[in-house]
Structures are given as structure tokens and as C-alpha cells.
N, C-alpha and C positions, 0 to 999 in steps of 0.2 A: 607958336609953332608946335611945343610939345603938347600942347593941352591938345591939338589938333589929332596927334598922334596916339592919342590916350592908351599910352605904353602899361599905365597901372592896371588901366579895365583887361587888354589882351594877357597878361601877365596872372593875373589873379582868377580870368576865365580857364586860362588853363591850368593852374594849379588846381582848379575845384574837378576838371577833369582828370589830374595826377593824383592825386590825393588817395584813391578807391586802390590804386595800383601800391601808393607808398604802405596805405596801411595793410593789405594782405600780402604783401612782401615782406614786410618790418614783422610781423605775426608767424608768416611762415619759418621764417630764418630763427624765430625767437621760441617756435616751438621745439624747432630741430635741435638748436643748439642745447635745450633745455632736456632733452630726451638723448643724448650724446649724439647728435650726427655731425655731418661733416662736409666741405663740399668736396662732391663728385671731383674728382681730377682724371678717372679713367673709367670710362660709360662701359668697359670688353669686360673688367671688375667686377667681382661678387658687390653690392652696395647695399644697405638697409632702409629701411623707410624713413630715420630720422636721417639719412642721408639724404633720400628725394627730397623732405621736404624743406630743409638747407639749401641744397643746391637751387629749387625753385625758386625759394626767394632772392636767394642772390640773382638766376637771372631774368625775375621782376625790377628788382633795384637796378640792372643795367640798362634796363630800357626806361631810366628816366630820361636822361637825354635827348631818346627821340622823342617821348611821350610830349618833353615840354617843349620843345619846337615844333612837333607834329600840330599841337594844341594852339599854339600860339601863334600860326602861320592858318590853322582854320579861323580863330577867331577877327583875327582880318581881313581876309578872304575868304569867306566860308568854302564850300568844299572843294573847291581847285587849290587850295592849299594843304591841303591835308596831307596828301600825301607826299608831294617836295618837301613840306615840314618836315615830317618823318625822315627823307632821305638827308636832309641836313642835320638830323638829330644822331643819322648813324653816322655819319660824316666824322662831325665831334666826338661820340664816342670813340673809334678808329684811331684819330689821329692823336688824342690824348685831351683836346678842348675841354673834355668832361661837361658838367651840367652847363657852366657858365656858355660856351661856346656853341649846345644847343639851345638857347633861348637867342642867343644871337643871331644865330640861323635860322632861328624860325621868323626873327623880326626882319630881316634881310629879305626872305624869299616871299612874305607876306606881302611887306609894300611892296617888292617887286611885283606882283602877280595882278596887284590895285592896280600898280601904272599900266603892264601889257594888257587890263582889260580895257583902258581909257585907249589905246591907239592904234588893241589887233581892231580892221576891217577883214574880214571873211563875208564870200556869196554867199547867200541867204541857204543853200542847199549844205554848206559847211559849217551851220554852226552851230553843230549838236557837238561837232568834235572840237571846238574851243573850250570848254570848262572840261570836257573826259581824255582829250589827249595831246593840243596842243600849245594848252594853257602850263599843263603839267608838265611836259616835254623842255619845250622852253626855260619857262623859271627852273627846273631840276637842272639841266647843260648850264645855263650860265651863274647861276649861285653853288651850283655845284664843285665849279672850277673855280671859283671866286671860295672858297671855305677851304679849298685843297691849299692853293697856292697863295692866297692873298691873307684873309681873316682868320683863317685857321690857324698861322704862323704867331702873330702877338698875341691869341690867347691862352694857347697852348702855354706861352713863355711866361702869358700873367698868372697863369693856373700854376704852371712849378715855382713861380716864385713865390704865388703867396703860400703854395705848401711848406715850403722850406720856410716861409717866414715865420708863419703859426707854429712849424715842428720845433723852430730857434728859439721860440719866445721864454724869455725867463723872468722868475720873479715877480716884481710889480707890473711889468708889463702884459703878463699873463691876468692879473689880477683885472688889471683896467678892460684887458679883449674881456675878458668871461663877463665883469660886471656890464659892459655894453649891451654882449647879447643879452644877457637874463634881462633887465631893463627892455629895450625893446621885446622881447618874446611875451614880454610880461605887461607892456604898457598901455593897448588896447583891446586887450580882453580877444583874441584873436580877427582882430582888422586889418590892416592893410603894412601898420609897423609890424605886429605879429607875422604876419606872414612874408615879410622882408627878411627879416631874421631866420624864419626855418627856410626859407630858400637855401639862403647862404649856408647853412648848418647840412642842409638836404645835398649839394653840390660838393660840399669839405667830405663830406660822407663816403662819397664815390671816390675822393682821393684816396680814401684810408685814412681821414682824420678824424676820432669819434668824438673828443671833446667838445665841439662847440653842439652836437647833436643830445648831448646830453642837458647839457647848459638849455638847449632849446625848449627839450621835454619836462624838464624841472619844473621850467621858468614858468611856462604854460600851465606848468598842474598847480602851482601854489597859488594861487590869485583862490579859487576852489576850496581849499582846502584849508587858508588863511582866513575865511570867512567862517567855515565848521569850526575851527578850531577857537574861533573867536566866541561865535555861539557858546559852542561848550565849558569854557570857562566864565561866560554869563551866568550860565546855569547854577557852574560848580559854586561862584563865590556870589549867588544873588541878584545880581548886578543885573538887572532887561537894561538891554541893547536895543534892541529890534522888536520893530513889531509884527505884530502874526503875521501880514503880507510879506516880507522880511522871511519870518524863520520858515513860508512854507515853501519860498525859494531857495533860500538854502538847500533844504531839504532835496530839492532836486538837484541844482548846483554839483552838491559833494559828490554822486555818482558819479555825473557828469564828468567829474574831476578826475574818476579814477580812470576814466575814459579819452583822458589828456585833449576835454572838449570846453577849454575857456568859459564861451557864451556864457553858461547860467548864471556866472556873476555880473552879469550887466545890469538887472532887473535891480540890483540891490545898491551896485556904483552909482545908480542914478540920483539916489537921493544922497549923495556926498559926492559928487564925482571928483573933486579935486582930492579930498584926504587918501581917498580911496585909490586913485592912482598913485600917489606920492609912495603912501604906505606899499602901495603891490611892486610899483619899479623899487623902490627903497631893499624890500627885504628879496625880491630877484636876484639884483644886483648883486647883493653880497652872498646870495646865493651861487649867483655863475661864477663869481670870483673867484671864489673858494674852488667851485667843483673843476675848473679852471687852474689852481694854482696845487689842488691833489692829482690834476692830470686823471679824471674821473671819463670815461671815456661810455659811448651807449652804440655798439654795435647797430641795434633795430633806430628807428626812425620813430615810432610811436606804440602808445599803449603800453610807455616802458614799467610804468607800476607790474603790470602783468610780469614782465621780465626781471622782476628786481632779484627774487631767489637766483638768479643765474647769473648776475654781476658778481665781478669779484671783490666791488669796491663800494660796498653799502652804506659808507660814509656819506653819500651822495644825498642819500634820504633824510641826513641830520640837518643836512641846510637847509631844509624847508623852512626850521624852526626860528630862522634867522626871518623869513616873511613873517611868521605866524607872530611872530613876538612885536616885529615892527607893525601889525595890522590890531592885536589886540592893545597895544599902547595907544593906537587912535583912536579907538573904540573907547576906554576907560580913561586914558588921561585928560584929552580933550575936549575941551565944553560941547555938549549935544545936545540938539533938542531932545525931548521928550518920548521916548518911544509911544506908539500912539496903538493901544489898544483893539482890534476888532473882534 
């Protein structure tokens, strides 16, 4: 029944359409803060331009909630859901649902919109206005009212409870949440666990919880940069690693990396994919841990490298080292074939 529903494909389709919004959002807010602005609180107010562009990203980041119900309410109903997605997206935002409670209303109003197409009959001379008004109409009144009064209720209460859960967390249990995420953020190279985990991280975000957002962008950039740094101590102490198909992926990779764009280490996971995973969730983990248990926190959503002068907790950056050391120990300690010249 669920594989029927294929919650992962409308999920992931709409993130790739969120995505363009998270990162010139995350950007905006990261330039602003970086250049002293501030958010707008009163528009009648003299303001500066590192304020505009502060306040813009912030309210790009607020319209995730409709973005990801908007999106995810087309991808199962193509365009007669678009826009009821959207109105269950502000729905959530409103009533306090935040991200988690727009995706829920986008999957709500989505298969609703499936079934009224399987059982509206309209006269042949009506049905240009089924998919433009009263496919829309419809599904918006009754998932509408249903997200106010019904579904909106439990997730609102699941939303402040895990805030209050996460904001309680002490100690080793802090340690365990951070090492999850980085683990997952970090364990297929941005696929479908990757992007489980920035969801979650993406949705905490909108509470006002920054730590697990950092934990996510870390996560994501070591796998990248765990590979250069493996390289480079080949080089330092003699030691070939890789072979030239190898290092001239790297070589791309490491940008990539500073671009908090996983992928380019896949080309290379492929020829070890087990150590290679072990070793990247291995040194993540203790990476979220950590960034987790110093309570490291990332304002922006991505491209945090960019942002790092404007952290005030740069300790964040030393974890990395904790991947880099667990990826070059599988590199050097363990038995390997031959790197293979071309």
C-alpha cells in the first residue's frame, strides 16, 4: 500500500523544487548578517541594505512550509494541486505546524484531489472549470477545515514537543541525537537518507533550533573534503592511494564540497563503497556529536563554509578532522588493492 503511494518520489520531488529557495535564502540572510543587518521589525523605519537583505531571506525561509506542501501536493496531482498545496502550506505556517505540518497537508490535499478526480462527473461544456476552479475550490474547503480544526491540532503539539525535547536534551543524549544526524546526513552521499535528515534539520530550523542545521551541513561537507584531505597526506608522506581516475575526481569533488554539494564523492565510494561509507558515517557522527554536545548552532541552511567568518563558534570546523582522520586510517591502514596507474 505504501510503495503504492510513493511518499519518498512526491517528497524528494518537492524538495528539488525547495531547494533553489533554501539556498538563496540561507545566502541572503548569511550575507546580511555578515555585513551587520538585521531583520526589519518596522518597514515606516529608516533600514539599510544589509537589512533588506536579512529580512528577505528570512521571509524566503518562511515560505518553506507552503513551498513543501505546495510541491508536494503538485507532484501527485499535477497542477490542480498546486495551489490548495500552497494554501495548506500557509495553513501550517499560521497556526504554528511549521515545516512538518506542511508536508502533511500537502499529502492530505494531494490524494484528496486524486480521489475527487476518480468521482467529479461534470457536462462536457464544464470541464475546463474542473482542474481551474472547481477541483481547487473543493479540495481547499475541505482539507482546509480539516488542517484548522482536525490535523493541524496533533502536529502543532508534536512540533512543541519535540522543540522542548531537543531544547532539554543534555549530555550523552545530545551526543547520540547529533551523531544520528551527521551519520545519516553523511551516509549516502546526498540520497534519499541525506535528504531525510536535512528535512528534519530544514523544519527544526523554522522552530528556532540551529543545531541540528549545522550538524546537517558539516555532515554533508566532510565525506568531500575527507577525500582531499586523504589525498593530501598521500602525497605529503608518499604513500599513492588512488589512482589518476581517482585523484582527477577528487579534484572536482573538493569544490564541490565547499559548495555543501556531496555528489562528487560517489565516483570514488564506488570502488570501496563499504569502507568508504563506514569511514564517512564513522567520522560524521562524531562529528554531529560533538557540534551537538558544544550546542554549535548554523543560522543559514547551506553553503555554511561561506558563512563560517560570521559564526561565533568555529570550533565547529575542527570536527571535520575527526572524519578526515577516520577516512585517511582506511586509506593507509587497511589492506588495498593497488592503485592502478593511467
Amino acid at each position: 500500500m505504501l510503495k503504492k503511494l510513493e511518499l519518498k518520489k512526491h517528497a524528494l520531488t518537492a524538495i528539488s523544487y525547495m531547494l533553489p529557495l533554501v539556498v538563496a535564502s540561507g545566502l541572503l540572510i548569511a550575507i546580511g548578517n555578515l555585513t551587520g543587518g538585521g531583520v526589519i521589525e518596522d518597514y515606516s523605519a529608516p533600514y539599510t541594505w544589509s537589512d533588506a537583505l536579512t529580512s528577505l531571506g528570512v521571509m524566503g525561509m518562511g515560505l518553506l512550509p507552503p513551498f513543501i506542501a505546495g510541491y508536494v501536493s503538485f507532484s501527485i496531482a499535477d497542477r490542480p494541486g498546486l495551489a490548495p498545496g500552497f494554501l495548506m502550506g500557509c495553513i501550517a505556517k499560521e497556526i504554528g505546524a511549521g515545516f512538518l505540518g506542511g508536508m502533511l497537508g500537502g499529502y492530505l490535499v494531494g490524494y484528496f484531489i486524486l480521489w475527487l478526480k476518480h468521482i467529479i462527473r461534470v457536462p462536457k461544456w464544464a470541464e475546463g472549470l474542473v482542474p481551474m476552479m472547481i477541483i481547487p475550490l473543493i479540495s481547499s474547503l475541505v482539507c482546509g477545515l480539516l488542517m484548522f480544526f482536525v490535523i493541524g491540532v496533533p502536529i502543532v503539539w508534536l512540533t512543541n514537543w519535540l522543540t522542548e525535547f531537543l531544547m532539554g536534551m543534555q549530555g550523552a543524549s545530545r551526543f547520540v541525537f547529533g551523531a544520528i544526524m551527521g551519520a545519516m546526513a553523511s551516509s549516502d552521499f546526498g540520497g534519499p537518507i541525506n535528504k531525510v535528515a536535512s528535512l528534519f534539520a530544514d523544519g527544526l530550523l523554522l522552530e528556532g533550533i540551529q543545531q541540528p542545521e549545522a550538524i546537517k551541513v558539516c555532515a554533508s561537507m566532510v565525506p568531500p573534503f575527507g577525500v582531499s584531505f586523504c589525498w593530501l597526506l598521500s602525497k605529503i608522506f608518499h604513500k599513492p592511494k588512488f589512482s589518476q581516475a581517482e585523484e582527477d575526481n577528487i579534484a572536482v569533488a573538493f569544490p564541490m564540497g565547499l559548495c555543501m554539494i556531496t555528489e562528487g564523492v560517489i565516483p570514488i565510494a564506488m570502488n570501496d563503497i563499504i569502507r568508504v561509507v563506514v569511514s564517512c558515517c564513522t567520522g560524521a557522527a562524531v562529528a554531529g556529536g560533538l557540534l551537538m554536545t558544544w550546542n554549535v548552532g548554523s543560522p543559514v541552511p547551506y553553503w555554511w563554509r561561506l558563512y563560517h567568518p560570521g559564526n561565533d563558534q568555529p570550533a565547529a570546523f575542527h570536527c571535520r578532522f575527526a572524519h578526515w582522520f577516520c577516512y585517511y586510517r582506511r586509506r593507509s591502514v587497511y589492506p588495498e588493492k593497488e592503485a592502478i596507474r593511467s
